[in-house]
N, C-alpha and C positions, 0 to 999 in steps of 0.2 A: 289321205292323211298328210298334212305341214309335215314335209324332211324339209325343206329348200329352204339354207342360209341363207346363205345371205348374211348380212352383214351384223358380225356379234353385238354392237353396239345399239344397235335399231333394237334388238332386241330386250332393252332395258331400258332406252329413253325413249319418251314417246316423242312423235316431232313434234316438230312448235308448227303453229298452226295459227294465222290469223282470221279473227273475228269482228265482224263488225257489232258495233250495241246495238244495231237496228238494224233488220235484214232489209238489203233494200228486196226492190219488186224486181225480179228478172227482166230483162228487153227478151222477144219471143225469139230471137235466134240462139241464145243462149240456154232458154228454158229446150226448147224445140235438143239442141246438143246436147244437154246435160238428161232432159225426160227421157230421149228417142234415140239417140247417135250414138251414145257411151252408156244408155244405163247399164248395162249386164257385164259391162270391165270395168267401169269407175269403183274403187273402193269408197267407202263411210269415209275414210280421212280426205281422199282427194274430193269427195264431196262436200265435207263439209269447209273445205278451206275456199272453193270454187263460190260457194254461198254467201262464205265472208266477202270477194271483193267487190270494190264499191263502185268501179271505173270500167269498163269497158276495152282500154290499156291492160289493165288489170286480167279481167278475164281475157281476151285475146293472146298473151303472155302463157298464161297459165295454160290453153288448150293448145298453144304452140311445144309447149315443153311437155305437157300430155304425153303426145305424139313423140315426141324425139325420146324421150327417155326409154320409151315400148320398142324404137326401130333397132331393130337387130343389124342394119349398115350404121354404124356410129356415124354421126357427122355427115352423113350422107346427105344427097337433096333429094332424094326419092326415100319411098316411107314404105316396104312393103309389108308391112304390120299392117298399117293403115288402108293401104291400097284392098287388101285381102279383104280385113273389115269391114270396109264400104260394100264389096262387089256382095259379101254373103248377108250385108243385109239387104241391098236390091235383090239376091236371090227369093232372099224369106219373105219379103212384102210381093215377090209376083208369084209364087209359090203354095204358100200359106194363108190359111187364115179365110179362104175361097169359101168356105162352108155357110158360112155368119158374117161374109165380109166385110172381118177385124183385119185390121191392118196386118201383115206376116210379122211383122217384129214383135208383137205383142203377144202372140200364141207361142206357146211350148214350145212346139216344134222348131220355131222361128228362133225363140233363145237357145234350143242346141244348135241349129244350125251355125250361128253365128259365136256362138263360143266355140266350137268345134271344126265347123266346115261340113263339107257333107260325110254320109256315113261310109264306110268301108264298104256294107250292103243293106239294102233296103227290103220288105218284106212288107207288102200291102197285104191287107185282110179285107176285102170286102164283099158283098153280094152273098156275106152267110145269112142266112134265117136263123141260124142257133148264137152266133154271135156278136155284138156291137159291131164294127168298122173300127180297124184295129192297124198297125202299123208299126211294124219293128225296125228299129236301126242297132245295127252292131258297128263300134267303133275298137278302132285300135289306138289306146291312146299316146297320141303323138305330140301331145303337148308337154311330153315330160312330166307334168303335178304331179309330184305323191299324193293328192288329195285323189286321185283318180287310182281303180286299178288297170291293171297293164290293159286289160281287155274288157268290157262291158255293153250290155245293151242297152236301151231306152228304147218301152214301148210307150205307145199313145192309144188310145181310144176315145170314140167318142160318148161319154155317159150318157146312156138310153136314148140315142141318135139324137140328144141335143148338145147343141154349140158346136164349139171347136175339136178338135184331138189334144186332151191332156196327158201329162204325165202320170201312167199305171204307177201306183206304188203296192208292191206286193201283199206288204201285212196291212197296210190301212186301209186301200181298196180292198185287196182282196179277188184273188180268182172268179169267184161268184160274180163279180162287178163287170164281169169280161161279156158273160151269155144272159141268153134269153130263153123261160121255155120250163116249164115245172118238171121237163127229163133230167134237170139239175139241183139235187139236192145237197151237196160237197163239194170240198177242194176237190177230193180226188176224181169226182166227176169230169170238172172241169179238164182238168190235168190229163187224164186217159181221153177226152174229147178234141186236145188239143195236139196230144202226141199225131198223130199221122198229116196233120196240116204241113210239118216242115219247117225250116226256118227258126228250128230251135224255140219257137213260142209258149212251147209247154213249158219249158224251163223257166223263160222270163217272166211265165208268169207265177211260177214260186220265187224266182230270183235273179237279177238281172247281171249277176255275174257270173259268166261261164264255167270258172274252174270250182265254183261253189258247189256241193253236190247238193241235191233234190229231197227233200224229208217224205221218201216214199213210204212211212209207218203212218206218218198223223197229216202229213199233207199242209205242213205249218208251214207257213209263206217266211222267206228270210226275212227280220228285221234292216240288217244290213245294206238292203236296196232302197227301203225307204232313204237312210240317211244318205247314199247314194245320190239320191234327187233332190236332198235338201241342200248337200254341199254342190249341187248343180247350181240351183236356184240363187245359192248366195257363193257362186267362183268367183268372182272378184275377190272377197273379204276372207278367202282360205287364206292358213297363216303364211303358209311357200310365197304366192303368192303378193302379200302385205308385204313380207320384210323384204323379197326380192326388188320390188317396187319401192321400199325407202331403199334401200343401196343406189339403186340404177338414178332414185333422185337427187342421194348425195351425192354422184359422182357428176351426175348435169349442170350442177349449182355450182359445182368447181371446173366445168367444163362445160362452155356452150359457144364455143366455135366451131368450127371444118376442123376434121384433123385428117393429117396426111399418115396412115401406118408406115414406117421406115421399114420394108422391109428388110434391105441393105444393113441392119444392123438388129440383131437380134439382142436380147437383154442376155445377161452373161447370171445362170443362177448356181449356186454350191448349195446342195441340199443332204442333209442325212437321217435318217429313220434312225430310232435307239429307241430303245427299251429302258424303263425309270426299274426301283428295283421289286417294284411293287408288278412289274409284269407289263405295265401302261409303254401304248408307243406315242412316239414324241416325233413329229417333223419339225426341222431346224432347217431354214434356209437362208440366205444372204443373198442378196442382189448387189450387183456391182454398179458404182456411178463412177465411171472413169474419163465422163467426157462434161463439162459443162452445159452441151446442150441438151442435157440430159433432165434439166431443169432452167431455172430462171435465177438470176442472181439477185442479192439483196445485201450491198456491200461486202462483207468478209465473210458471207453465206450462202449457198446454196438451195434455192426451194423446190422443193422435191416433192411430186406428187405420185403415191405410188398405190396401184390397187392388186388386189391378188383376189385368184378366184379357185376353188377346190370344188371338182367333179369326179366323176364316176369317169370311166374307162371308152364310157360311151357318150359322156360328154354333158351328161345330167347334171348341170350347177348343186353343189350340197350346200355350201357356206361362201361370201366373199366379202370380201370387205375392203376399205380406202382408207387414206390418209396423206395430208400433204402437212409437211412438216419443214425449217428449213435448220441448215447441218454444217458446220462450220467445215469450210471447203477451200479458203484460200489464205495463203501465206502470209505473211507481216509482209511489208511494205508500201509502197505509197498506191493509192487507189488503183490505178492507171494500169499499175505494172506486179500487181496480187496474182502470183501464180496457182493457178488450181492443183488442188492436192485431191487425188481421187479416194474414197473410203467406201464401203459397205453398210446397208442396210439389212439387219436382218430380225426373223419374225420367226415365233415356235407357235405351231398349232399342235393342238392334240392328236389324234391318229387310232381309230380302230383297226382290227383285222381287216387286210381288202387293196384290193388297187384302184391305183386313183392317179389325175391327173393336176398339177398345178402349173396355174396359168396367172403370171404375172404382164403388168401392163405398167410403162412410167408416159404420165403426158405433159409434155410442154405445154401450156396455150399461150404463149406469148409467141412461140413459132411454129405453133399450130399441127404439132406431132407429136403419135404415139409409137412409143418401142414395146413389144413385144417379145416375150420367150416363155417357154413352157419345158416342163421336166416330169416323167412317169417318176411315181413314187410307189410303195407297197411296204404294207406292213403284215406278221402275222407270223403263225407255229409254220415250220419248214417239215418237209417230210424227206427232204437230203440234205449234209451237211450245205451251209453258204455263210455270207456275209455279207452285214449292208456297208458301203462306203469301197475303198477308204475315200476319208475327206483329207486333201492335202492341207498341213497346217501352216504356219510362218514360226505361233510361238504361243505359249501357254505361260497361263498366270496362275497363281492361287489366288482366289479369292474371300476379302475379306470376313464378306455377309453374303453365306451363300444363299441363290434367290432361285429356285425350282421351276421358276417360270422363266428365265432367262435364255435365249438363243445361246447354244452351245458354250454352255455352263453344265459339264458333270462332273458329280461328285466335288463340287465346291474348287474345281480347275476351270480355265476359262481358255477355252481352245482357236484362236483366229484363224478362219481359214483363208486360206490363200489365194487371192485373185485371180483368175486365168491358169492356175495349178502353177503358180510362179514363185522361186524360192531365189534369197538374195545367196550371193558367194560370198564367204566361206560358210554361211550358214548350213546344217543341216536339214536332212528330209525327214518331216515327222507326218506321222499318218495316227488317223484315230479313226478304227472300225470295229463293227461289233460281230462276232460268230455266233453262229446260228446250227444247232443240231437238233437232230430227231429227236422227241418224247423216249425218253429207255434206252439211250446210246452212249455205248460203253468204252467207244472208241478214245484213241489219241490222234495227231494232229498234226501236220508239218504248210507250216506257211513258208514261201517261197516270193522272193521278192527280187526282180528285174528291174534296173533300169539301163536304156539300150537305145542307142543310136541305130538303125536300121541299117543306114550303108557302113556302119562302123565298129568292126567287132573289138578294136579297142578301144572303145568307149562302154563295153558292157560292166557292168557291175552287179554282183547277184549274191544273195544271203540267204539264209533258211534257220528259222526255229522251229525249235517242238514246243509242242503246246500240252501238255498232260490231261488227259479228262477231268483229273480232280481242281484244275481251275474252273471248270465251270459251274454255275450255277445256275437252277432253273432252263438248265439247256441252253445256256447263254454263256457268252465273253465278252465284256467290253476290253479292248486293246489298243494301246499306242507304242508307236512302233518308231524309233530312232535312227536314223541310215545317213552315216558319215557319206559326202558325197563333193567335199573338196578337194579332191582332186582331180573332178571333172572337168572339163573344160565348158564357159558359158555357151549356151544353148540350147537347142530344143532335142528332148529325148518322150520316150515311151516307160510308162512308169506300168509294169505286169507284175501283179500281186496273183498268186495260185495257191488253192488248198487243198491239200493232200490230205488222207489218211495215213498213218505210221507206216510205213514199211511200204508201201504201195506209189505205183508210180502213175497212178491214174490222175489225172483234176479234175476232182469233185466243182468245185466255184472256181471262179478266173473276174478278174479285174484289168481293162486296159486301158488307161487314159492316159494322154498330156503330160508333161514337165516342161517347163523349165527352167533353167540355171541364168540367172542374173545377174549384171555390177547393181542394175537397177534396186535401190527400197523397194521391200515386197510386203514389208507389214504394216498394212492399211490400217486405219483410223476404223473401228468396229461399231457403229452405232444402231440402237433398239428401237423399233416401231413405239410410239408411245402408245398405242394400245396394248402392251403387248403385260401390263399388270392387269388389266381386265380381267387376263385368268384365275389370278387369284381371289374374285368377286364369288361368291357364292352360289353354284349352280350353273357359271357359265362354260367352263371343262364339261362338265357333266352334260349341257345341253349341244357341245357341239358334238361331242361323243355319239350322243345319241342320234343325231344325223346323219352322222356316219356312217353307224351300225341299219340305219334304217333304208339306205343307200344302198348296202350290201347284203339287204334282202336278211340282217340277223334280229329278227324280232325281238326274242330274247334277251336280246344285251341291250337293245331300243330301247323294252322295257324298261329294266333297269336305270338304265342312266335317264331318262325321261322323270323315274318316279323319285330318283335321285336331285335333279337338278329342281322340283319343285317344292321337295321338302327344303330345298336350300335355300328358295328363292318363291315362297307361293305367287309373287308378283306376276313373273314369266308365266303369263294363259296361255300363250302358244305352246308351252310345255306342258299344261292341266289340258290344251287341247288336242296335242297329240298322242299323250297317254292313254286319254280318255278313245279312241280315236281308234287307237290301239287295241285297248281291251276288248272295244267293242266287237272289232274286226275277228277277233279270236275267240267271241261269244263269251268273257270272261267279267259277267254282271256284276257279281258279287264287291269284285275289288274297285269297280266304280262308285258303289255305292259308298264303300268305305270312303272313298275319298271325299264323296261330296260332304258324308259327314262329320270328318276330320277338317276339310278348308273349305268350305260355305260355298255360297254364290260365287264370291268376287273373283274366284282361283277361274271360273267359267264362264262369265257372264258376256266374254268378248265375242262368243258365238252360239246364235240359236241355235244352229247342228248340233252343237256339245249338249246344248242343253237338252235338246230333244234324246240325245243318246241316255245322258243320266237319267230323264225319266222313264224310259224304256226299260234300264238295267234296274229302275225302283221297281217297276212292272216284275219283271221276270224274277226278281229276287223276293216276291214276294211281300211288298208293303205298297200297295197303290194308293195309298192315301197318302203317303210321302208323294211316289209318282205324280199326285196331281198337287201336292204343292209346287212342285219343281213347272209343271205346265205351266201354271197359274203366276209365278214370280217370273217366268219367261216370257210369258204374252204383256206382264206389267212393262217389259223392258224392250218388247219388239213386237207391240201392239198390228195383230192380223198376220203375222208370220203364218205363212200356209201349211208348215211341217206341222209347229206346234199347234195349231186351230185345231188342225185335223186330230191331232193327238189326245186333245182335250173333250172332243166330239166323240170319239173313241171310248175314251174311258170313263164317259157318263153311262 
């Protein structure tokens, strides 16, 4: 199943894409790349723009940046995406295909190899009399795609010892389709003939995903593994896949030099999680620009290119997205002598239950460097008290027209946080964080608040409030917190926030960061991603949500927000796609059906997988005659698709 953001924006505009009014004829090194080198990763878009060009410039250009946008070393001069690529398809062509000697890239076996690499383990079947020549691979999928699950197989056989070894598909083939020999009249035949072989084959061949259990009553082959192979057949055009690949090409089109990563200088990010009051969590970060080379100047402005990427814990891309923008960054006076004023960018994304990683990036290309920094975040219900933050502040506004989509803007106050956790003297130290207790907790509360020079005990200064249970709500506190601190001396301190239970001298939660006290201006100039009203577009919260949740293994809230973001927006397919996608997965026909009845084709039409699903769920729900319109409008639109053919073939 599509979780993989990528980038919000891709998500609603399609790219622009030139066309020629007459196609020209390919030169054969470019057909030979485009039919043979790239077919099984090229998507429909990068294809058909490749088609459009007219020049040979043209195309050389375009399979240069192919390449560079897939290479996981940015900027590097070695490609080892590419590198891999090549070897596993010289693998597949001296490998494969030896039977009927077709080419290895052209066979089955040859397209997983080379989408995958080899398998985890392999399992040959051959020199039965009772069954075809058969071959199992188990893969652990290591390519990240939620279009894949964690674990699966791919069997192949050969159909009644002619051709090649295809792809078994469980309910379309069908078990039967495995043996030879009138001792087989059933599934369950088959299945009890194949249990002591080994290698897990009895299984794969009801279903090719491991943790799937077995339909030991009727011996019904999974649906599931069919689409399995259909979203094999067409990996390139999963939707993770698509929009990851528009991001990775917006960010080349603004970037296609060398770049040096600066390690020596990591991006400076203030981030905080909060709860709306509707229960929704919210990430709010700022990235600090406090040095000009931080971008490229553009007289009394700053241009500043900045991308951000949100993953899983283990590193799985969910969403990311770009923007270069330029920010008013330097002072009045004469050209020459415009001194830079450093300010903040900042950005709210949405936020399900779950941890996660955000990993921001700023690049120069004028001097040929990226800064990097990254910060764990986590949202969600506590099973001991805590609290998220604090964020240290400079100064808060009210605001006039308040805007719900706004970086650290609640409650219609507009909070700046503080650069480097740096406050100007004689200002005050204000904190804004939120507490967090257990479901059914009846308790009260004591915060305790340090700030403390290490070698200097007078320099300590330390306060404590009580908190009442009856402030909370929903098991929450949102709190800001005021701390006279003039009469410190300017410097660097340790700022230890603790939280007590009433009476008790335990710390439940502890906070320790940074401070310090300045002559230096601390309240920076606070500027907004212009993406950053997108959220308020119809469907796009809801759709990031839902990749979120699908990230964090919570199907349920998937659901939801999935079947949310496409009644807001039936445009978004990739959302009719991973609903659809979804339901499937959880055997829950019925409610597909509904959908296709309520939003037609168009909400689905961007993938034959999808559509091969909707017909399947018309199947099982009982209207095949619906079922084989859906075939039939789907072969109009992707004339000899192998899922759907077979589908069609099936249900005559």
């Amino acid at each position: 199943m599509q979780r993989t953001v990528f980038a919000l924006l891709a998500l609603f505009f399609s790219l622009h894409l030139t066309a020629a009014t007459k196609k020209p004829q390919l030169p054969a090194q470019y057909k030979k790349w485009l039919e043979q080198d790239v077919v099984y990763i090229i998507t429909d878009e990068e294809r058909k723009a490749f088609l459009g060009l007219t020049t040979d410039d043209e195309r050389e250009k375009f399979m240069d940046e192919f390449w560079a946008i897939r290479n996981p070393k940015h900027g590097s001069d070695t490609n080892p995406y590419k590198e891999e690529h090549y070897a596993r398809m010289e693998y597949a062509n001296s490998h494969f295909g030896l039977e009927s000697s077709t080419p290895g890239w052209m066979t089955d076996m040859g397209r997983a190899y080379i989408l995958f690499g080899a398998p985890t383990s392999r399992h040959p079947f051959v020199g039965y009399s009772q069954i075809y020549p058969m071959e199992l691979w188990f893969y652990d999928n290591n390519t990240n795609s939620p279009a894949l699950p964690s674990f699966f197989y791919l069997l192949f056989y050969i159909n009644s010892d002619i051709g090649d070894y295809k792809f078994y598909r469980p309910f379309l083939d069908g078990p039967m389709k495995l043996v030879r020999g009138s001792q087989f009249n059933s599934n369950r035949d088959v299945y009890k003939f194949l249990q002591p072989l080994g290698g897990d084959v009895a299984h794969a061949s009801m279903s090719l995903v491991p943790s799937e259990p077995v339909d030991t009553t009727n011996y019904q082959p999974d649906m599931s593994s069919d689409m399995l192979v259909a979203r094999i057949e067409n990996f390139a055009n999963v939707p993770s896949n698509v929009s990851k690949l528009r991001t990775l090409r917006s960010l080349h089109e603004r970037v296609n030099s060398i770049f040096l990563v600066n390690q020596d200088r990591p991006i400076e990010i203030s981030s905080l999680v909060l709860a709306d009051p509707t229960g929704k969590y919210w990430l709010d970060y700022g990235v600090l620009i406090d040095d000009p080379k931080l971008g490229q100047r553009d007289g009394s402005q700053l241009k500043v290119s900045i991308s951000y990427r949100l993953t899983t814990q283990s590193g799985e891309t969910i969403m990311e997205n770009a923007e270069e923008r330029a920010y008013a960054a330097f002072d009045d006076g004469p050209s020459s002598l415009k001194k830079f004023s450093p300010f903040l960018v900042a950005n709210r994304i949405p936020l399900e239950p779950g941890a996660y990683k955000l990993m921001v990036e700023i690049t120069n290309r004028q001097a040929q460097q990226t800064y990097k920094g990254e910060t764990d975040v986590a949202a969600g219900p506590v099973s001991k008290p805590a609290f998220a933050g604090p964020l240290v502040t400079t100064s808060v506004d009210k605001v006039a027209r308040p805007n719900p989509f706004q970086p650290f803007e609640y409650f219609g106050i507009q909070f700046h946080p503080a650069a480097r956790h740096e406050i100007s003297h004689p200002d005050p130290l204000r904190l804004l964080f939120e507490l967090h207790e257990p479901p059914g907790s009846t308790a009260n509360y004591q915060m305790e608040y340090i700030v403390t020079r290490l070698l200097d005990k007078d320099g300590r200064r330390s306060s404590t409030e009580e908190i009442p249970q009856s402030e909370f709500k929903d098991d929450r506190l949102l709190k800001s917190k005021t701390i006279a601190v003039n009469d410190l001396e300017n410097g660097d301190y340790r700022l230890i926030v603790n939280l007590r239970q009433a009476g008790s001298s335990e710390v439940v939660a502890s906070a320790n960061t940074p401070l310090r006290i300045s002559a230096d201006k601390s309240d920076l100039p606070l500027y907004f991603v212009s993406d950053i009203q997108a959220l308020g577009r119809p469907g796009v919260a809801a759709y990031m949500r839902a990749l979120e949740a699908t990230s964090q293994k919570n199907d349920s809230a998937a659901t939801g927000y999935f079947r949310q973001a496409l009644d807001q927006n039936p445009a978004n397919t990739f959302a009719g796609q991973d609903l659809v996608q979804l339901y499937f997965s959880q055997r829950q026909y019925a409610p597909i059906a509904d959908l296709y009845k309520r939003l037609g084709i168009d909400a689905f039409k961007a993938s034959p997988v999808t559509l091969a699903q909707i017909a399947l769920s018309f199947r099982q729900s009982g209207d095949p005659e619906q079922a084989r319109n859906v075939i039939t409008a789907g072969l109009g639109i992707y004339p000899g698709n192998a899922t759907l053919s077979a589908l069609q073939t099936h249900a005559r």
